[in-house]
C-alpha positions in Angstrom: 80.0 -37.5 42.0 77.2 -35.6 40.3 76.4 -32.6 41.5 72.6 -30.9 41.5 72.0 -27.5 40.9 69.2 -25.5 42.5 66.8 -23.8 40.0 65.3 -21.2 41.2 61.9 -20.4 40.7 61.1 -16.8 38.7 60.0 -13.9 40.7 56.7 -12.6 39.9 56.3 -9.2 37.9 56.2 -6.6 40.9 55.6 -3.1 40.8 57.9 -0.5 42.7 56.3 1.9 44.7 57.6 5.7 44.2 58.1 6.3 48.1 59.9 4.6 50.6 61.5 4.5 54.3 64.1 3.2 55.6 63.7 0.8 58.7 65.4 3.1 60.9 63.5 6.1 59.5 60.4 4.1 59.8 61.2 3.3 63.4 62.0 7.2 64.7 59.4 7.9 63.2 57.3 5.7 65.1 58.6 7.1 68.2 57.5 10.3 67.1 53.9 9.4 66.8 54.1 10.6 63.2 53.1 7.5 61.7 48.9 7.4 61.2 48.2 4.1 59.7 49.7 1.2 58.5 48.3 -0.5 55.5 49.4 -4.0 54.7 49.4 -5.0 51.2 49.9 -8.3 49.6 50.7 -7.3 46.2 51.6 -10.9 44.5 50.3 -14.6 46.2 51.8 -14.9 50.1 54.0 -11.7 49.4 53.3 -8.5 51.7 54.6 -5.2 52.0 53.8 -2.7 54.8 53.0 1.3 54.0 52.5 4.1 55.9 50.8 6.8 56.0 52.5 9.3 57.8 51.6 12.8 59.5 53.5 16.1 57.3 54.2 13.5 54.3 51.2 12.8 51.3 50.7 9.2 49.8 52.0 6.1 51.2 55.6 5.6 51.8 56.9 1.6 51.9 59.3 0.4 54.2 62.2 -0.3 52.3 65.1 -2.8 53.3 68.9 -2.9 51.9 67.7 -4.1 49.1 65.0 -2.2 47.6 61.3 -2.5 49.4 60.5 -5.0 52.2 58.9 -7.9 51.3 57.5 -11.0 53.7 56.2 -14.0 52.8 53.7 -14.7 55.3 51.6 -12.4 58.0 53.2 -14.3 60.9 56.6 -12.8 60.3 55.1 -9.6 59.2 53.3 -9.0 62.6 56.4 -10.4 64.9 58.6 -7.5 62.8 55.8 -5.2 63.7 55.9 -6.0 67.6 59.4 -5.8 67.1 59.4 -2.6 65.9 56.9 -1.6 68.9 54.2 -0.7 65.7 51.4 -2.3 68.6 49.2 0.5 69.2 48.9 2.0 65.4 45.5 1.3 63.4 46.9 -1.4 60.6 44.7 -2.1 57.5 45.0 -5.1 55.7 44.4 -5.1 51.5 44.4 -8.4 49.8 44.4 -9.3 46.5 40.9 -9.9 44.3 
């Protein structure tokens, strides 16, 4: 029996962003009312990333997962882990790519 192997397709060049939160940072933090705006960024073709801006901290700060930084692959999971999140009443900007 032959057997197929998978190939997986290359990951486009990303660049890191310098500040990040963790989920469960990201959520106290919520609670807090600390959290000013969230701006949505797709940063390569169907591939988001959510930053803050938060109250006492300068720049934006991404929400990071185990991994390294969040990253979703289409706005409909994006704004379900928002509402999960209970992120409903913050003013979110949306940035897309040229």
């Amino acid at each position: 029996m032959a057997t197929t192997r998978r190939v997986r397709k290359a990951a486009p060049e990303l660049e890191l962003p310098g500040n990040e939160v963790s989920q469960v940072d990201f959520i106290s933090l919520l609670h807090k009312r600390a959290v000013h705006e969230l701006v949505i960024v797709e940063f390569a073709p169907n591939l988001y990333r959510i930053e803050a801006i938060i109250a006492w901290r300068t720049g934006r700060w991404t929400l990071a997962g185990w991994r390294g930084p969040r990253n979703f692959r289409t706005l409909e999971t994006l704004v379900r882990h928002l509402k999960t999140m209970g992120a409903t009443q913050i003013v979110t900007r949306l940035e897309l790519l040229p």
